[in-house]
N, CA, C and O of each residue as an XYZ file, in Angstrom:
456
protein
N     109.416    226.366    116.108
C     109.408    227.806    116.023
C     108.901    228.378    117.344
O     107.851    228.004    117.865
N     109.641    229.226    117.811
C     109.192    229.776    118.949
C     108.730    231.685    118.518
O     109.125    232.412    117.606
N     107.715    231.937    119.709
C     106.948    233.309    119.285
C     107.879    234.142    119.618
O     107.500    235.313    119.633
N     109.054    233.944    119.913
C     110.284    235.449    120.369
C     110.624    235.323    119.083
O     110.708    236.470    118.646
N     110.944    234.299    117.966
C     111.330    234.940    116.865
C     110.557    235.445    115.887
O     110.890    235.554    114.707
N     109.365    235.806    116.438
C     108.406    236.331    115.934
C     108.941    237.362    114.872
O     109.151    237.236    113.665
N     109.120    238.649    115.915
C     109.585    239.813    115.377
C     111.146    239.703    114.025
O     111.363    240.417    113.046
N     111.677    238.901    114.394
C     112.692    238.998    113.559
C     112.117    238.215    112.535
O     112.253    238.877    111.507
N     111.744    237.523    112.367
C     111.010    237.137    111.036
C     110.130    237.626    110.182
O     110.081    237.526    108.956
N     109.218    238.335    111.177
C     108.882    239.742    110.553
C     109.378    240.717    109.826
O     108.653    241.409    109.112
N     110.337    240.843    109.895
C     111.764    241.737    109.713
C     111.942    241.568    108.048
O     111.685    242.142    106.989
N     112.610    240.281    108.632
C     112.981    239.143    107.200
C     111.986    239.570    106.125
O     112.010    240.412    105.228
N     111.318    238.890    106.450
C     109.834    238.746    105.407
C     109.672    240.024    104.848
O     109.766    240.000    103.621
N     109.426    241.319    105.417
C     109.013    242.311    104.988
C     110.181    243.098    104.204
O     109.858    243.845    103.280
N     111.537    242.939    104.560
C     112.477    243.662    103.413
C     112.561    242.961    102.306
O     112.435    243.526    101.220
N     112.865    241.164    102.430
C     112.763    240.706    101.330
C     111.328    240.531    100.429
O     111.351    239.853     99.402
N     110.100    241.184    100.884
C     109.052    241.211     99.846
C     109.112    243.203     99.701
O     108.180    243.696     99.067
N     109.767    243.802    100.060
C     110.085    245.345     99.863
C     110.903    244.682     98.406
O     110.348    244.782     97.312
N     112.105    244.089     98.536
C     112.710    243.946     97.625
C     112.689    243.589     96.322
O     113.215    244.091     95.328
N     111.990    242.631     96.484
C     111.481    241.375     95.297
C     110.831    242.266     94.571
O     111.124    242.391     93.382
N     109.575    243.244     95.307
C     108.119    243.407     94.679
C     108.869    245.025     93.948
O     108.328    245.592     92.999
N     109.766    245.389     94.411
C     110.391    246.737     94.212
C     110.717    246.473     92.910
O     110.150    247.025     91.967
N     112.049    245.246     92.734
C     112.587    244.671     91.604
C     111.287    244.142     90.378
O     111.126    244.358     89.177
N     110.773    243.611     91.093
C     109.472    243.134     89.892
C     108.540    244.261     89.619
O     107.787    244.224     88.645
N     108.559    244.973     90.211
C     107.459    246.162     89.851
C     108.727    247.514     88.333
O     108.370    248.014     87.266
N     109.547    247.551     88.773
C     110.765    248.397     87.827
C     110.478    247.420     86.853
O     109.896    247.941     85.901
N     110.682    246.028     86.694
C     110.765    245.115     85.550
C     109.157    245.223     84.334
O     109.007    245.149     83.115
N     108.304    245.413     85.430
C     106.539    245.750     84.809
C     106.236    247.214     84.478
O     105.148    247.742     84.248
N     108.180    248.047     84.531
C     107.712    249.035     83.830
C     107.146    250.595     84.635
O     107.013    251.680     84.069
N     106.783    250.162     86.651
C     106.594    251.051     87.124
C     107.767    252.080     87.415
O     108.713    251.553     88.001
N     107.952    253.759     87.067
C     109.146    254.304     87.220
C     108.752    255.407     87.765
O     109.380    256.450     87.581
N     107.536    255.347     88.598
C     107.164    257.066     88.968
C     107.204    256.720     90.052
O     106.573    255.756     90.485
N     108.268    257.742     90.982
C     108.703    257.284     92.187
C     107.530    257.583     93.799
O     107.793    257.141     94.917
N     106.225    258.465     93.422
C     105.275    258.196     94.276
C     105.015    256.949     94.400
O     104.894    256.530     95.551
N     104.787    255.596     92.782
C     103.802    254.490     92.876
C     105.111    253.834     93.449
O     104.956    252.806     94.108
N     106.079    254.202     93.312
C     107.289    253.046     93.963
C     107.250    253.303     95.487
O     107.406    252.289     96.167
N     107.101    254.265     96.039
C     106.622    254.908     97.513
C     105.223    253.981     97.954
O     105.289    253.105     98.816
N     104.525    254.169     97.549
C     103.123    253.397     97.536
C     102.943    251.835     97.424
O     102.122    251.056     97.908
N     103.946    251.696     96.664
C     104.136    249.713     96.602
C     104.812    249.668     97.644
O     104.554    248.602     98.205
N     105.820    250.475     98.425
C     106.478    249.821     99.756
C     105.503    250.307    101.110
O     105.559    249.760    102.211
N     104.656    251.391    100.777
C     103.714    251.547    102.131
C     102.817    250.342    102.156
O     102.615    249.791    103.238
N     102.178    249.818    100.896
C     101.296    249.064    100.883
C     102.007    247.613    101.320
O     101.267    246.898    101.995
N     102.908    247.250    101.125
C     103.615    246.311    101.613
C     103.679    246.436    102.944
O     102.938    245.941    103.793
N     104.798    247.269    103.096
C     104.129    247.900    105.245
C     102.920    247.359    105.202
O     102.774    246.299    105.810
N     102.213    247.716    104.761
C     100.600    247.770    105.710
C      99.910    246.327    105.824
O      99.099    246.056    106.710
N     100.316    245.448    104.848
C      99.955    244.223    104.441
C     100.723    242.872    104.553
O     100.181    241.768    104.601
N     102.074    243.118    104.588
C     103.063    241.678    104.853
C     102.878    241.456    106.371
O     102.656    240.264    106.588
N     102.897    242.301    107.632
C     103.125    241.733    108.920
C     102.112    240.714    108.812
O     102.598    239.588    108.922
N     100.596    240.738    108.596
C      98.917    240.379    108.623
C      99.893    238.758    108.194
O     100.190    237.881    109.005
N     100.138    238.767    107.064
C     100.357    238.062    105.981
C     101.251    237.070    106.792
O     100.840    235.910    106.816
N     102.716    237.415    107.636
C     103.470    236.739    107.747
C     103.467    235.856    109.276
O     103.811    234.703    109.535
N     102.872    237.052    110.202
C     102.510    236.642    111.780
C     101.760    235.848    111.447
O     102.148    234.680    111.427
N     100.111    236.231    110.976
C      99.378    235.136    111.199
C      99.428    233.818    111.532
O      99.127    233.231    112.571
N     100.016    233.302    110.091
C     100.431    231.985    109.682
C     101.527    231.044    110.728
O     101.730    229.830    110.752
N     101.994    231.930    111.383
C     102.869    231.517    112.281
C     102.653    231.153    113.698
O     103.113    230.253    114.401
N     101.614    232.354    113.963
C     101.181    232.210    115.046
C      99.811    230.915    115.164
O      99.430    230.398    116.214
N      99.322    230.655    113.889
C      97.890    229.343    113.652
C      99.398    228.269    113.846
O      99.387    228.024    115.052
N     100.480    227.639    113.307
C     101.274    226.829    113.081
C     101.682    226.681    114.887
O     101.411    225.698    115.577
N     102.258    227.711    115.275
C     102.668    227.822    117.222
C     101.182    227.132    117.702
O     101.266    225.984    118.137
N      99.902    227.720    117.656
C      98.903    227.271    118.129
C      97.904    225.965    117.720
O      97.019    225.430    118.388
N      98.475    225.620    116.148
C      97.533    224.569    116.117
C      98.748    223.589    114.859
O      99.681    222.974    115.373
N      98.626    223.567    113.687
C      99.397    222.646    113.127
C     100.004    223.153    111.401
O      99.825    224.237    110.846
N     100.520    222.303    111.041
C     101.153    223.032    109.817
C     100.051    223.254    108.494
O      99.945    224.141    107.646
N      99.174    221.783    108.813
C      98.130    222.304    107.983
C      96.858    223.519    107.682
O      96.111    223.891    106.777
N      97.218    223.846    109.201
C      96.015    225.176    109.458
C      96.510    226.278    109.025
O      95.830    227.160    108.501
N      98.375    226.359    109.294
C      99.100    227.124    108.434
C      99.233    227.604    107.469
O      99.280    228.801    107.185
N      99.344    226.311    106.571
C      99.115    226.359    104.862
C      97.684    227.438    104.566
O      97.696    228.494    103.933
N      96.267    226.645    105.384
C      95.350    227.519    104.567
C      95.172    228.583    105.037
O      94.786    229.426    104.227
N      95.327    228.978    106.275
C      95.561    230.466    106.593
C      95.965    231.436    105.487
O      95.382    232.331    104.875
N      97.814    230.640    105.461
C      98.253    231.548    104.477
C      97.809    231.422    103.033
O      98.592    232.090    102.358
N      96.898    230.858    102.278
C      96.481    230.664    101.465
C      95.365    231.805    100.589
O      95.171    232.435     99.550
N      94.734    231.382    102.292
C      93.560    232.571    102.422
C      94.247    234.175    102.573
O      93.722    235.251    102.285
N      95.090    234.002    102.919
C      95.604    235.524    103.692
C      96.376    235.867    101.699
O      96.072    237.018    101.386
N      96.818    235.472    101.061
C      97.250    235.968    100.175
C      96.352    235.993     99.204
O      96.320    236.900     98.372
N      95.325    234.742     99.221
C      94.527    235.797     98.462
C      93.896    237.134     98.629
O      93.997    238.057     97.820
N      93.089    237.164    100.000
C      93.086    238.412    100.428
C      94.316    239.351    100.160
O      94.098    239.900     99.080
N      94.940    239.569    100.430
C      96.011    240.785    100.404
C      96.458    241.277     98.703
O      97.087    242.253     98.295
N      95.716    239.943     97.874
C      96.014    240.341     96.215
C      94.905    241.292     96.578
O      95.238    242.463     96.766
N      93.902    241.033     96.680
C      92.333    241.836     96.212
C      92.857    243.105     96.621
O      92.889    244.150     95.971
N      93.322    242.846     97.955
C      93.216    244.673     98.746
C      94.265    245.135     98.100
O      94.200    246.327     97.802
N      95.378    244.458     97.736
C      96.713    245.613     97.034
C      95.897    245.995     96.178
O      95.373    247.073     96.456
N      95.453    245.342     94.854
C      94.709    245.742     93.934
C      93.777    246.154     94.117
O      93.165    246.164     93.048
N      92.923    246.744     95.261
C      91.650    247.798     95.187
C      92.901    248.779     95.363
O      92.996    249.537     94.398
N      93.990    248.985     96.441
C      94.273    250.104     96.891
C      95.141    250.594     95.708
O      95.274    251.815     95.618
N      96.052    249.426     94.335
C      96.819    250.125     93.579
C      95.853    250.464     92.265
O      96.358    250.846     91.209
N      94.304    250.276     92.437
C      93.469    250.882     91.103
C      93.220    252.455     91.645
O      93.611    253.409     90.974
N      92.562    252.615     92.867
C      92.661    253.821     93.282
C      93.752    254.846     93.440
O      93.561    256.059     93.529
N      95.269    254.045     93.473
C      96.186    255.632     94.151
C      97.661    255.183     93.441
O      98.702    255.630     93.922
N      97.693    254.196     92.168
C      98.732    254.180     91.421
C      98.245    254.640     89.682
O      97.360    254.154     88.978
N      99.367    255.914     89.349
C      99.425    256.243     88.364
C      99.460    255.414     87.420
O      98.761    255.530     86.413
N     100.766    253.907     87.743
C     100.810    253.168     86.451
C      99.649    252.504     86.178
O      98.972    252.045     87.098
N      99.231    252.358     84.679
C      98.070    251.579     84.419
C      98.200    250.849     82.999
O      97.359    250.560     82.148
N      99.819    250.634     83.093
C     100.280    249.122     81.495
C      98.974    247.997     81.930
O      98.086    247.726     81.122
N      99.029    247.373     83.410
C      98.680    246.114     83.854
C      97.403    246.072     84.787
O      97.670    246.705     85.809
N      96.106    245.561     84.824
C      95.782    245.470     85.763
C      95.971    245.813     86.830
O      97.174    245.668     87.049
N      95.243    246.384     88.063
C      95.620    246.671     89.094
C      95.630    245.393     89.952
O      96.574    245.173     90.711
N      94.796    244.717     89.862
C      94.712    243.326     90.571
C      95.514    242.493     89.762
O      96.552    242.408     90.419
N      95.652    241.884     88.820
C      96.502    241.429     87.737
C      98.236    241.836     87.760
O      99.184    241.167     87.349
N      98.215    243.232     88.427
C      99.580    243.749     88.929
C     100.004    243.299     90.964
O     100.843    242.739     91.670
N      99.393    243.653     90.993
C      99.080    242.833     92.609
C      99.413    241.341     92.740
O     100.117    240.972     93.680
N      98.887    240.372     91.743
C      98.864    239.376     91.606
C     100.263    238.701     90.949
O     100.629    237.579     91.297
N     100.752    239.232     90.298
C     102.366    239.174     90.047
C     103.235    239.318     90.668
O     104.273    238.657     90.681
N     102.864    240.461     91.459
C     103.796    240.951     92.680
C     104.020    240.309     93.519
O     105.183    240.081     93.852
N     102.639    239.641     94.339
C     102.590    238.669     95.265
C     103.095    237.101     94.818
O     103.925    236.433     95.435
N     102.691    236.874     94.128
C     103.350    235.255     93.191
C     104.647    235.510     93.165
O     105.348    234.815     93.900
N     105.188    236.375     92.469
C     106.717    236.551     92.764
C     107.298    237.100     94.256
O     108.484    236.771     94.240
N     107.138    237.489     94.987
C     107.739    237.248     96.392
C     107.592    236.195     96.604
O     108.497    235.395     96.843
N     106.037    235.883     96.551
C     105.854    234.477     97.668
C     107.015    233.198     96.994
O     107.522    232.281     97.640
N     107.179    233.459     95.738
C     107.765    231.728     94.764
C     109.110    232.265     95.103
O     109.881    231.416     95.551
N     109.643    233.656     94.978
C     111.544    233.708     95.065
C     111.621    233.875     96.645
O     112.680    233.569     97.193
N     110.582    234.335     97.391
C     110.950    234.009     98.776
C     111.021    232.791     99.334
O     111.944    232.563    100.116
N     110.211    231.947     99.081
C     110.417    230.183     99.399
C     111.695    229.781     98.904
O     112.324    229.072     99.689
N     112.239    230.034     97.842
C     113.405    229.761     97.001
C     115.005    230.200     97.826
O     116.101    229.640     97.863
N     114.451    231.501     98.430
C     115.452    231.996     99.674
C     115.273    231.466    100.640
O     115.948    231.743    101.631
């Protein structure tokens, strides 16, 4: 892997977890189109962290430092979706972290699958 395809993988990563989490979030029932606005900012704000990192520890050191990076980095990014979707999402069927946590499990398992 080289760091020029940095950006385009970036790319990748972030429409297909726009997508997935869009599709799985309609399926859990979310239909108010602010929290559907809000699941794709929060995605913005949180997949680049999520997807560079890991890439850039793998370019600089090895695949295993990779793995727990990204390990660590998704758990982190459940907690923070879920502080930021208890505070500023209307829907409340599911957990906010518990909803976070679905979201992310399903990108991360149908994105490996792609």
């Amino acid at each position: 892997m080289n760091i020029n395809d940095l950006p385009i993988i970036m790319i990748k990563c972030l429409l297909c977890t726009i997508i997935i989490e869009l599709v799985l979030s309609l399926i859990l029932g979310v239909r108010n189109k602010k929290d559907v606005l809000n699941i794709i900012l929060v995605n913005i704000a949180t997949n680049p962290i999520v997807v560079s990192v890991p890439i850039l520890v793998l370019i600089k050191y090895n695949s295993n430092m990779r793995i727990i990076s990204l390990y660590i980095l998704e758990i982190f990014t459940v907690l923070v979706e879920g502080f930021i979707y208890k505070k500023i999402l209307n829907y409340k069927k599911i957990n906010p972290y518990l909803f976070s946590l679905l979201l992310n499990c399903g990108s991360y398992f149908i994105g490996k699958l792609l």
